[in-house]
C-alpha positions in Angstrom: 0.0 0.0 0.0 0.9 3.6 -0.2 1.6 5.6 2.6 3.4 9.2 3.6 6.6 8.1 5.3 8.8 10.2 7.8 12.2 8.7 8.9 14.0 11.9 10.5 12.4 15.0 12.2 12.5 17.8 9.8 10.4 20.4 7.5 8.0 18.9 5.1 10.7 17.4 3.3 11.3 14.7 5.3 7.9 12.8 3.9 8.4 10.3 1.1 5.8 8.6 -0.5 6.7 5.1 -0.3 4.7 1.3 -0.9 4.7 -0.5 2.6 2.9 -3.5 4.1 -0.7 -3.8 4.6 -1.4 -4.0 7.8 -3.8 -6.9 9.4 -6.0 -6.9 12.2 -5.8 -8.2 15.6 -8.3 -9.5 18.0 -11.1 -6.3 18.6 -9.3 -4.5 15.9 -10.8 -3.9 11.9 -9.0 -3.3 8.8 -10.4 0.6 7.1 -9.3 1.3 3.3 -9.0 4.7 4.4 -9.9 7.1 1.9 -9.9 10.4 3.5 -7.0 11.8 5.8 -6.5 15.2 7.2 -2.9 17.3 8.1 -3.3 18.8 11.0 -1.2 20.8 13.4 -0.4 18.0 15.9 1.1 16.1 12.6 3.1 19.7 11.6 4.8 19.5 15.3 5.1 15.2 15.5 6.8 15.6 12.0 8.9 18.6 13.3 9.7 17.4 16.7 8.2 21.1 17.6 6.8 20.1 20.6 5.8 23.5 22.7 8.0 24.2 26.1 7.9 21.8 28.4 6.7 19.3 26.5 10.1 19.6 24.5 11.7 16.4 26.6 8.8 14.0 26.9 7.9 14.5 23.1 11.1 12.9 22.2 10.8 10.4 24.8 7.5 9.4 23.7 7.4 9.6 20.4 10.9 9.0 19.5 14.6 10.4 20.8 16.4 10.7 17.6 13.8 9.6 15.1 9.8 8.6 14.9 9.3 5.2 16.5 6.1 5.6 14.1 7.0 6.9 10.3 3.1 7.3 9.4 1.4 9.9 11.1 -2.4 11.3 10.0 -4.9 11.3 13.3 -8.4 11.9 11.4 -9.5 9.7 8.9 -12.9 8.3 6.9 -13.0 5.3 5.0 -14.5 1.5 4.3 -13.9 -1.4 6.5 -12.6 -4.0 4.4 -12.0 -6.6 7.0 -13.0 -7.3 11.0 -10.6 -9.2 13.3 -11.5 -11.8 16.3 -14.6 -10.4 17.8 -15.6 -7.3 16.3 -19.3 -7.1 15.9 -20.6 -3.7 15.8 -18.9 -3.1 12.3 -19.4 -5.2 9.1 -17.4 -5.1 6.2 -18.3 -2.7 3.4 -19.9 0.3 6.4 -18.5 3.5 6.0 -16.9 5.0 9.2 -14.9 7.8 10.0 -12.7 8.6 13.4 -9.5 9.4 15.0 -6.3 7.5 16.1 -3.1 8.4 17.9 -1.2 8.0 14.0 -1.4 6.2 10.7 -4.1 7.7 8.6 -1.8 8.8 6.4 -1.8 5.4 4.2 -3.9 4.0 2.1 -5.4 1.2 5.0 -5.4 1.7 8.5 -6.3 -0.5 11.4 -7.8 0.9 14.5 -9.4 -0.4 17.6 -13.0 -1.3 17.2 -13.6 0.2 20.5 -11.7 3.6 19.9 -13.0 6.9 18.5 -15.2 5.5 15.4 -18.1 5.1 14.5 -20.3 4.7 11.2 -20.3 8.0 8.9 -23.8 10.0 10.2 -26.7 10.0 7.3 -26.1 12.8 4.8 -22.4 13.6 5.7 -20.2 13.3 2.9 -17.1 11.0 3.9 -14.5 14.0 3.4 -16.6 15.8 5.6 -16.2 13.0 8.3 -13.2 13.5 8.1 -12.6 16.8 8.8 -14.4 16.4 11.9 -12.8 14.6 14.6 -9.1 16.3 15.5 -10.7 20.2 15.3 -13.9 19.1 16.7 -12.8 16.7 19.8 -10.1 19.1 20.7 -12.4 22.3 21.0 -15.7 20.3 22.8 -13.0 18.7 25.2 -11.4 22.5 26.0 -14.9 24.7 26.0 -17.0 21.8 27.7 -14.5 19.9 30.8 -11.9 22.4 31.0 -13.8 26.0 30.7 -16.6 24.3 31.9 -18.9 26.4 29.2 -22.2 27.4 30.4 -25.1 28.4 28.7 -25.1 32.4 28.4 -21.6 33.4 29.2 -19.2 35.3 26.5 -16.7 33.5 24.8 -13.2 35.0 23.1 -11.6 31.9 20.8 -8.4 33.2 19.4 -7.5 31.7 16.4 -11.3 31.4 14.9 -11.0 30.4 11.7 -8.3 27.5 12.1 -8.5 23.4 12.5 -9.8 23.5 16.1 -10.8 27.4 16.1 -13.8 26.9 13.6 -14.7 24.2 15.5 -14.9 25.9 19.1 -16.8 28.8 17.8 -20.0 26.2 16.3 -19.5 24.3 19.9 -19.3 27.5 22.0 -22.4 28.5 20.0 -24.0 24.9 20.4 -23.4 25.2 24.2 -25.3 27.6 24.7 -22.4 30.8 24.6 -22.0 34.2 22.9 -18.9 33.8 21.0 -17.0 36.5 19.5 -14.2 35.1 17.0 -10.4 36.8 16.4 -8.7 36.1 13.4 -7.4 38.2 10.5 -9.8 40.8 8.7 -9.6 38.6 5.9 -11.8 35.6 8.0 -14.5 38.0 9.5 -16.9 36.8 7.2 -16.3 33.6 7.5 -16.2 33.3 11.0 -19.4 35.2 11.6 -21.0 32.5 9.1 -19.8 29.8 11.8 -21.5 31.9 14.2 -19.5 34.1 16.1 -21.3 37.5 16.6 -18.4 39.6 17.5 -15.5 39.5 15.5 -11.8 40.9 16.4 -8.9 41.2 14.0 -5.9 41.0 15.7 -3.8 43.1 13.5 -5.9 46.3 13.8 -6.9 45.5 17.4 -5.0 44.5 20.4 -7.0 42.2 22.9 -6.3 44.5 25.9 -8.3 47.3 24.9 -11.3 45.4 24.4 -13.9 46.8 26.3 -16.0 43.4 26.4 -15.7 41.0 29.3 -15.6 37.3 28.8 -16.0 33.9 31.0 -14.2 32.3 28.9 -10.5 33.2 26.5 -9.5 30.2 24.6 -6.4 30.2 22.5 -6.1 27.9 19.8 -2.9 28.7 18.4 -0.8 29.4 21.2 -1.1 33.5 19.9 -2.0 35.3 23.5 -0.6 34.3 26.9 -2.2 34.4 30.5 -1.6 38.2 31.1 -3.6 39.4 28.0 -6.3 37.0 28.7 -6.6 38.2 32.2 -7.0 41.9 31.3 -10.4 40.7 28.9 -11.8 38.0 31.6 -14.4 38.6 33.8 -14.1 38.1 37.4 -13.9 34.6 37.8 -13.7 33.9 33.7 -11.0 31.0 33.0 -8.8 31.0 30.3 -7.9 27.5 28.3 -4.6 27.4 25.7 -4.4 24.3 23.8 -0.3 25.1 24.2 1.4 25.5 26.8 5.0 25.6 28.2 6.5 25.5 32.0 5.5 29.3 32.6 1.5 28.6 32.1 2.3 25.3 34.1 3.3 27.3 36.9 0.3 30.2 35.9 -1.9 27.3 36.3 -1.2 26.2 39.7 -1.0 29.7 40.7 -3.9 30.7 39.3 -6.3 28.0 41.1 -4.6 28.9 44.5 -4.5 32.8 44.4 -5.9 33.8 41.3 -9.9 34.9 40.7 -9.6 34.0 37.3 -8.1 30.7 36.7 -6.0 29.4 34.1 -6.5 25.6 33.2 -4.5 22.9 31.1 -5.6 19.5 29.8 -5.1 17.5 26.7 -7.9 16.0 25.0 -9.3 12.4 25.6 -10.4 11.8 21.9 -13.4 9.3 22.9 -16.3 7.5 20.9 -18.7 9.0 23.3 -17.3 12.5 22.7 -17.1 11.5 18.5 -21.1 10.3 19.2 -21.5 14.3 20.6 -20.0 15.6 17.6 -22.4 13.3 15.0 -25.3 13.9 16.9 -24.8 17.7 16.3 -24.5 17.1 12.9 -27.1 15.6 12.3 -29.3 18.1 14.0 -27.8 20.9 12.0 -26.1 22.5 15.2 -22.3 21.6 13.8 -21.0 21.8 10.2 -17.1 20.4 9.3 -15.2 22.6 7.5 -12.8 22.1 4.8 -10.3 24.4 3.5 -8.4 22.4 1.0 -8.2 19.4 -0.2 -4.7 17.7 -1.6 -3.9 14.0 -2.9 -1.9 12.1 -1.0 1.1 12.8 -3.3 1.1 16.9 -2.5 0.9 15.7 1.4 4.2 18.6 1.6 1.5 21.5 0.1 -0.6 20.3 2.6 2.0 20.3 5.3 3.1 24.0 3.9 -0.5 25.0 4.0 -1.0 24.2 8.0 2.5 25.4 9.1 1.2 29.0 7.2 -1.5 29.0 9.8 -3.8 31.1 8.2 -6.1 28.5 7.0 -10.0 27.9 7.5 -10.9 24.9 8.7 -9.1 21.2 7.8 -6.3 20.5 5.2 -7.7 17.2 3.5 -5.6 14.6 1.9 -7.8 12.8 -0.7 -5.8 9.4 -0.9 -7.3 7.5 -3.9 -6.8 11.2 -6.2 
């Protein structure tokens, strides 16, 4: 099969498209002929070894010292299982499903854990659509919903709004319940209002500390603000979320939750079929949309990678692998 390979850390570069072994599956596991994949921003930094401040040492440690212990990444796929191992029963060969692993996607077949984050492809969605869902929309529901712990009715800043997890936190803020106000470029106002933000800040005319608004919640999706600036725009007891973070917002954090009225908080996301059965549920009732920016075969997988690392995208980078 074909499949984007990675031996060394490096710039996009570094990927090869190369024929490798089809995998098989084990016992609770199923075979998927994937045919949609996504770049994301975790695969930029995992293909890099740019993992943010702290996170520097155990990166390596975990996901290889000198070189990837796993040479195919991709997290977000959609696809056709072509083949169940021992005791898989809630799939059948032939079903369309879409989901998210750890890596791998980015080959033409995949096996994943029956048990993980899929799940059949929701009536009506196209299967690129699928998935573009799961590593934005995961990531943002996990951040506004257990770490922000969104309520219905508060105001909602998400930095980064038009970008693979940032389009997906304004819909989610919205389908919470929130009043989201969106900051990208001037050039993404439109769009990001059409997700439904109905406030809109472009960061290169505005600076965050003079807004005059006060919000519950600040959550930064591309690691563009820091603790101080979201504290000037926070109400009272308003909590800010980054989805990166280094030793200083480590030590923010703790602070913050002893001494601090508005808090700062850190997780990572659990990427869970109940969460992925949120997501399709919301799109089937029309609350969430996915959203695709671009869509590249598998061979231009390095215009794909070029395109994230930009980060001025809106919404997923798709790698179409039968193109």
């Amino acid at each position: 099969m074909k499949a984007a390979i990675y031996r060394k850390y490096g710039g996009p570069e570094v990927v090869r498209i190369e024929d490798t072994a089809r995998p098989a599956p084990g016992p609770g596991e199923m075979l998927v002929k994937v045919a949609h994949g996504s770049v994301t921003t975790a695969d930029w930094r995992l293909r890099a070894a740019a993992f943010p401040g702290v996170l520097a040492v155990p990166g390596r440690l975990m996901f290889g010292l000198r070189r990837p212990r796993q040479p195919v990444l991709g997290s977000e796929f959609s696809g056709e299982v072509v083949a169940l191992g021992a005791g898989v029963t809630e799939f059948a060969p032939g079903q369309a499903v879409f989901g998210f692993v750890m890596q791998g996607a980015h080959a033409e077949y995949l096996v994943v854990k029956a048990a993980g984050a899929v799940l059949p492809v929701p009536e009506g969605l196209d299967p690129a659509e699928a998935a573009a869902l799961p590593f934005g929309g995961l990531s943002a529901l996990v951040f506004l919903r257990d770490y922000a712990k969104l309520a219905p009715g508060q105001k909602v800043l998400v930095v980064g709004a038009s970008g693979g997890v940032g389009a997906y936190a304004v819909q989610i803020a919205r389908a919470l319940g929130a009043e989201v106000t969106g900051v990208a470029s001037g050039a993404h106002e439109a769009f990001v209002r059409g997700l439904g933000a109905v406030g809109f800040v472009d960061y290169r005319r505005q600076s965050l500390r003079g807004l005059g608004s006060r919000f519950d919640v600040v959550i930064d999706t591309v690691g563009a603000t820091d603790f101080a600036t979201a504290r000037a725009v926070l109400a009272p007891r308003g909590v800010f979320v980054p989805l990166n973070f280094g030793v200083r917002e480590i030590g923010q954090a703790l602070w913050s939750q002893v001494f601090g009225r508005r808090k700062l908080r850190l997780g990572v996301s659990g990427d869970t079929k109940a969460d992925l059965w949120v997501l399709a549920r919301w799109v089937e009732e029309g609350r969430l949309r996915p959203v695709i920016d671009r869509r590249f075969p598998l061979t231009e997988i390095r215009a794909a990678y070029a395109l994230v690392e930009g980060r001025h995208r809106q919404g997923a980078i798709l790698l179409d692998m039968a193109a």
